[in-house]
Each structure stands twice: as C-alpha cells, then as structure tokens.
FIKOLZA-1660 file (N, C-alpha, C; in steps of 0.1 Angstrom, whole numbers, plus 5000, padded with zeros to 4 digits):
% residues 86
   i   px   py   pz ch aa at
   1 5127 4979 5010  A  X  N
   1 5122 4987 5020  A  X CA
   1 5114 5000 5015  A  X  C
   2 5119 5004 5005  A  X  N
   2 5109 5018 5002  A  X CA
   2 5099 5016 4995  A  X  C
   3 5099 5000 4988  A  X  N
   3 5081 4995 4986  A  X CA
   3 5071 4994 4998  A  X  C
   4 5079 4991 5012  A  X  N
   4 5071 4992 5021  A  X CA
   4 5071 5004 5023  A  X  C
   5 5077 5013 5026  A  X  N
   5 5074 5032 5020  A  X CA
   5 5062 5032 5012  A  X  C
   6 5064 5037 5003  A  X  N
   6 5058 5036 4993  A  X CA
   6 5043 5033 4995  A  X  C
   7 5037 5017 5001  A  X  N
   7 5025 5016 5004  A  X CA
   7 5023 5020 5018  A  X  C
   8 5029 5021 5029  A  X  N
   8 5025 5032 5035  A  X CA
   8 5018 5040 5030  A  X  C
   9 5023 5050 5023  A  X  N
   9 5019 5060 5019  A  X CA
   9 5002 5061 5015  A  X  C
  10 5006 5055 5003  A  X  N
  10 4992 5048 4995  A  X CA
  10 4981 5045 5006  A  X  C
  11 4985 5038 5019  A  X  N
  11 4977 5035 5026  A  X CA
  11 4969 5044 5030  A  X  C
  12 4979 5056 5038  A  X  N
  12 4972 5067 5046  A  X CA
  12 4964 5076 5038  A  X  C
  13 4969 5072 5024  A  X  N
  13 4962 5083 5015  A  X CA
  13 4947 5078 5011  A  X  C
  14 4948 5066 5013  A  X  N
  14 4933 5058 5010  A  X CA
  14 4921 5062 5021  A  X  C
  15 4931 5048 5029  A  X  N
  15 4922 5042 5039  A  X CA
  15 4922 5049 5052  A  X  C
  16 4930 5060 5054  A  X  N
  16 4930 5067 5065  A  X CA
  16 4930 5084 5063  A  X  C
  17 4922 5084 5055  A  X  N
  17 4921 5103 5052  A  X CA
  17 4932 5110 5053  A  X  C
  18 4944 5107 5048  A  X  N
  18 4953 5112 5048  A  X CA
  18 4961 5117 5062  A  X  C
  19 4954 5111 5071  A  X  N
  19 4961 5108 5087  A  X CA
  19 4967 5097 5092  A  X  C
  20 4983 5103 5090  A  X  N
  20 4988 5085 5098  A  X CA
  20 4990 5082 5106  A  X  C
  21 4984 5090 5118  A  X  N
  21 4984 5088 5132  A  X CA
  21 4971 5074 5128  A  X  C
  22 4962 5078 5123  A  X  N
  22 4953 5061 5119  A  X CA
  22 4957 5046 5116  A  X  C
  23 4971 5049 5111  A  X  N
  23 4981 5037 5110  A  X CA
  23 4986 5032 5121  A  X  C
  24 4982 5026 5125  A  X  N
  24 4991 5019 5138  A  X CA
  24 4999 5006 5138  A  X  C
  25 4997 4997 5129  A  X  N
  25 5003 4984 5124  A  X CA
  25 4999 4982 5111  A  X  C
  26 5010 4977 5103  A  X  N
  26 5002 4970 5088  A  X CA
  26 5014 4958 5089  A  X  C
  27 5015 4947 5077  A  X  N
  27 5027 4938 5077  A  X CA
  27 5027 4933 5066  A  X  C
  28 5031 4924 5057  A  X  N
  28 5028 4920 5042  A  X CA
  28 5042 4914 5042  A  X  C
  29 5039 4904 5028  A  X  N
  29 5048 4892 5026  A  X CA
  29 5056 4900 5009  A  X  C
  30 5069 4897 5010  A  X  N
  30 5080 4904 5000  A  X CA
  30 5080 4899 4989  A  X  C
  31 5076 4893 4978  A  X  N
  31 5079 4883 4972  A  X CA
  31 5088 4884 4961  A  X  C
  32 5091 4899 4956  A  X  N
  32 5092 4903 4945  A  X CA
  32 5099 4916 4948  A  X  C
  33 5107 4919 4936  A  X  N
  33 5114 4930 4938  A  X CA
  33 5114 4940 4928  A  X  C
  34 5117 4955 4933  A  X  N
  34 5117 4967 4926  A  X CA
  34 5125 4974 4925  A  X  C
  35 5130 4977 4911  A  X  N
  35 5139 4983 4903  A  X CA
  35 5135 5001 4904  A  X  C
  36 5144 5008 4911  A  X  N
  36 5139 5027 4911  A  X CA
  36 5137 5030 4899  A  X  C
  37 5126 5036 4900  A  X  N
  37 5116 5042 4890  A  X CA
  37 5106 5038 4886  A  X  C
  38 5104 5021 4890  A  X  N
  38 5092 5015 4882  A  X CA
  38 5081 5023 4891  A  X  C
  39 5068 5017 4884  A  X  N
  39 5058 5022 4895  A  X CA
  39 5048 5016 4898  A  X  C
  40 5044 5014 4911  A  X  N
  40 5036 5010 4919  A  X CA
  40 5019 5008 4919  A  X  C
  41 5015 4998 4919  A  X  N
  41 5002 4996 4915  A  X CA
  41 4995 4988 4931  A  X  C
  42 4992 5000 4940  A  X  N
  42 4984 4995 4953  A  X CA
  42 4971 4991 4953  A  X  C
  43 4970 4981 4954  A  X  N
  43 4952 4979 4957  A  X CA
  43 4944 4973 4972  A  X  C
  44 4937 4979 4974  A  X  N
  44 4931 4980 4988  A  X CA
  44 4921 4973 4991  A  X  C
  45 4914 4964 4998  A  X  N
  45 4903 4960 4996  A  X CA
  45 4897 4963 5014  A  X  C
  46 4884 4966 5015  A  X  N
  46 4878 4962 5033  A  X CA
  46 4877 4953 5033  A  X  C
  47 4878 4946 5041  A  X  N
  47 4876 4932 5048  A  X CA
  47 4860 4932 5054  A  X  C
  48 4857 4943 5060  A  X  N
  48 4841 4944 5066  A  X CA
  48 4844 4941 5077  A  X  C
  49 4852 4936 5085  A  X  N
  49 4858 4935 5103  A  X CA
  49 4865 4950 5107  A  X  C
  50 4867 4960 5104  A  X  N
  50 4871 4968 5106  A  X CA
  50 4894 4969 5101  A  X  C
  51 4889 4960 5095  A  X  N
  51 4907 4957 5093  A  X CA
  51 4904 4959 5069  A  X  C
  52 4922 4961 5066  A  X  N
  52 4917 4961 5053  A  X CA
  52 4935 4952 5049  A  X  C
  53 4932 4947 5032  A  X  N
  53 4940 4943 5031  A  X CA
  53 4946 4947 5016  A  X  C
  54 4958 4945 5014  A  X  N
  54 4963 4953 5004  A  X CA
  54 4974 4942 4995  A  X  C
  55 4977 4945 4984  A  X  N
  55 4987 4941 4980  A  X CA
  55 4995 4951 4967  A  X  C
  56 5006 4952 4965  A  X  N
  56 5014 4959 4957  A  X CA
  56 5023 4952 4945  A  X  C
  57 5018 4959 4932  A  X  N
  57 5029 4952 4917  A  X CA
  57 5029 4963 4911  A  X  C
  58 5039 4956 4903  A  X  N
  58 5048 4967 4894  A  X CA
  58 5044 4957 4882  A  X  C
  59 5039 4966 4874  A  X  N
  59 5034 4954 4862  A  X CA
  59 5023 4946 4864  A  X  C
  60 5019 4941 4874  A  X  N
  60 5010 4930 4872  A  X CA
  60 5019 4920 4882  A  X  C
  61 5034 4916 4883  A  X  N
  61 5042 4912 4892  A  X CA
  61 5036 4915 4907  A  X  C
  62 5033 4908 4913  A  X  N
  62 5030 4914 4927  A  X CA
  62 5045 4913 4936  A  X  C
  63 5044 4923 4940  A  X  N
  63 5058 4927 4947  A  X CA
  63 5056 4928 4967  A  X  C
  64 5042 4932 4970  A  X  N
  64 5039 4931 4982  A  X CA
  64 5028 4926 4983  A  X  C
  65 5025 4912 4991  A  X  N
  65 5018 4901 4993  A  X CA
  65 5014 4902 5005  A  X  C
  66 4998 4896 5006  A  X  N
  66 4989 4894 5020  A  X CA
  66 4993 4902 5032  A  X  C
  67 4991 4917 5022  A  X  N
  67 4991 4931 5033  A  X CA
  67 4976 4929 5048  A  X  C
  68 4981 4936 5054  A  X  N
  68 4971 4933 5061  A  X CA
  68 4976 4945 5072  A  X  C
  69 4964 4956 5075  A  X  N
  69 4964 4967 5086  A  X CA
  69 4950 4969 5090  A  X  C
  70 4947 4979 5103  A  X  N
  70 4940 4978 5108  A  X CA
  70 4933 4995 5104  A  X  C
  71 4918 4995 5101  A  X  N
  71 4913 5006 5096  A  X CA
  71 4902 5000 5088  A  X  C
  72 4896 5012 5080  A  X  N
  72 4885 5008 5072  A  X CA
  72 4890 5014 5057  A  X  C
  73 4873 5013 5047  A  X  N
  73 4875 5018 5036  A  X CA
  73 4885 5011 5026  A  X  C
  74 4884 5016 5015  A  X  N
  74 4890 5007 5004  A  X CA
  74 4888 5020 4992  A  X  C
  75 4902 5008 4985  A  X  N
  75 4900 5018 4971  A  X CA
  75 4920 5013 4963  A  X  C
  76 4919 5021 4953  A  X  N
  76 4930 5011 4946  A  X CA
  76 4941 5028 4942  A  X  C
  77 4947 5027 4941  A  X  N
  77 4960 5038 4940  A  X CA
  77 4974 5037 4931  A  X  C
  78 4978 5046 4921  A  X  N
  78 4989 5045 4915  A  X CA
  78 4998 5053 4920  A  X  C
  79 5008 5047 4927  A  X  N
  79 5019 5061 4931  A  X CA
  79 5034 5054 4927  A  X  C
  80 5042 5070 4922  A  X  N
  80 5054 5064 4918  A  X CA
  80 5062 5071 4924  A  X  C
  81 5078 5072 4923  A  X  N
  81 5093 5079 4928  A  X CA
  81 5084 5094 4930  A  X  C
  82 5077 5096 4922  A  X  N
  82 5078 5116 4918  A  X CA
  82 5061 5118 4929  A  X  C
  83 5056 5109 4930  A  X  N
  83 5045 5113 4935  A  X CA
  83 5048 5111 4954  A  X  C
  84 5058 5102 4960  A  X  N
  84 5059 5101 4969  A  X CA
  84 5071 5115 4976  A  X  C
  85 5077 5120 4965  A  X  N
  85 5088 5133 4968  A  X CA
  85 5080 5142 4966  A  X  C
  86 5064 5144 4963  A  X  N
  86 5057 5152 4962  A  X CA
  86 5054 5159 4975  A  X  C
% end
C-alpha cells in the first residue's frame, strides 16, 4: 500500500504540477513487493490522449505494473522513505 503512496506522490510531482486536486483516478497491477527503505524508481510516460501511464521498481524489479491515470506530461522520478517524509 505505501508503494501505491509513494507513486502517488511521484505522480502529482510530475505530471500534475505538484497539484493533486489534478489526480482524480490512477490504478496499476502489484506484482512485486517492497522491503522499507528500498527505493523507488517511477517512470512516467504520455500516452498523447490526454491520459499517462506509469510503472514503478525497486532495482529494475518492477513492483507497480500497467499504471494508468488521467492527466498529461511525462517524465521519470526517484523518490524514497526520506523524500516522501520530506
């Protein structure tokens, strides 16, 4: 659950100017799991429909699969434990 935290975050920090009233749905497939402290490797891509799609690993392991929310813009983000208590 706090990897889905976690990219939240990442999200609103990207793809929504740091407003998460912009967020209104995202969803993604679990496949993998995360041990506190590792850290997070979000990548973002636009779709060019006005929707974007994301996925999340720890390592290279992908841990959050066929993200998918509504918004624009793209861009790729490292956030960990210390940057989300920031």
């Amino acid at each position: 659950m706090c990897t889905y935290g976690f990219t939240t975050r990442a999200l609103v920090a990207t793809v929504c100017d740091g407003d998460a009233r912009r967020l209104v749905a995202m969803d993604a497939r679990s496949p993998g799991r995360v041990v506190p402290g590792q850290s997070l490797t979000v990548s973002v891509w636009d779709t060019g429909d006005a929707r974007s799609r994301f996925r999340t690993a720890v390592d290279g392991e992908v841990v959050l699969d066929r993200g998918n929310r509504g918004g624009h813009g793209g861009g790729r983000v490292r956030l960990s434990a210390q940057d989300a208590a920031a």
